[in-house]
N, C-alpha and C positions, 0 to 999 in steps of 0.2 A: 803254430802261434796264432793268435787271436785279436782282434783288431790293438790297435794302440792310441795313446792319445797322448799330445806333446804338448807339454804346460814350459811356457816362457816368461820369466820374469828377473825381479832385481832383489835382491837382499844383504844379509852381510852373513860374513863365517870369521868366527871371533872377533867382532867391533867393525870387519871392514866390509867395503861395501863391495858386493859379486854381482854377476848377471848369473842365471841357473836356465838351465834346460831339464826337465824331469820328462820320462815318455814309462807311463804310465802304460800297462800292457793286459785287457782282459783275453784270460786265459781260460772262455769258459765250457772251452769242450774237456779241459783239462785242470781244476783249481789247482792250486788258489794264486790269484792274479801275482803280475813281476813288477818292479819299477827298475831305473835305472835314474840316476840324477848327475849331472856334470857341472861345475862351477869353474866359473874364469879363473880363480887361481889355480885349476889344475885339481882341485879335491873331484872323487869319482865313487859313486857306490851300487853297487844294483844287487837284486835281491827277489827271492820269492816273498809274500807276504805270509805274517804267521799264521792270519787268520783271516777269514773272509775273504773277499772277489774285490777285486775290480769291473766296473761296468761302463763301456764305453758308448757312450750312444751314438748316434751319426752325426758327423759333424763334419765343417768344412774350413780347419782350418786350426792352430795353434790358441789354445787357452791363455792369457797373461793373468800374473798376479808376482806378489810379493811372499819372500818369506824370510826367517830367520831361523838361523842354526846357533 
């Protein structure tokens, strides 16, 4: 497995509003990059990408942002 990167934020899943953890995963000894996403109401998904990499650069620490499903 290849570094990972964990993105934290708030949005909503059909009208309401969530907190979301997504850890976004370069897999570059091996494509094509994985994610996984976890929402406070308990919705879960992870997955290889269809296409393309992921590419984590060094960093120190969790990414925030918003999103919507």
């Amino acid at each position: 497995m290849g570094k990972s990167a964990p993105f934290v934020g708030l949005g909503t899943d059909n009208g309401l509003p969530v907190a979301f953890t997504l850890v976004a995963v370069d897999n570059t000894l091996a494509p094509p990059g994985s994610f996984g996403i976890t929402l406070s109401d308990g919705y879960t998904a992870s997955g290889s990408l269809l296409s393309g990499n992921v590419t984590v650069p060094n960093s120190k620490g969790p990414i925030f942002g918003q999103a919507v499903r």
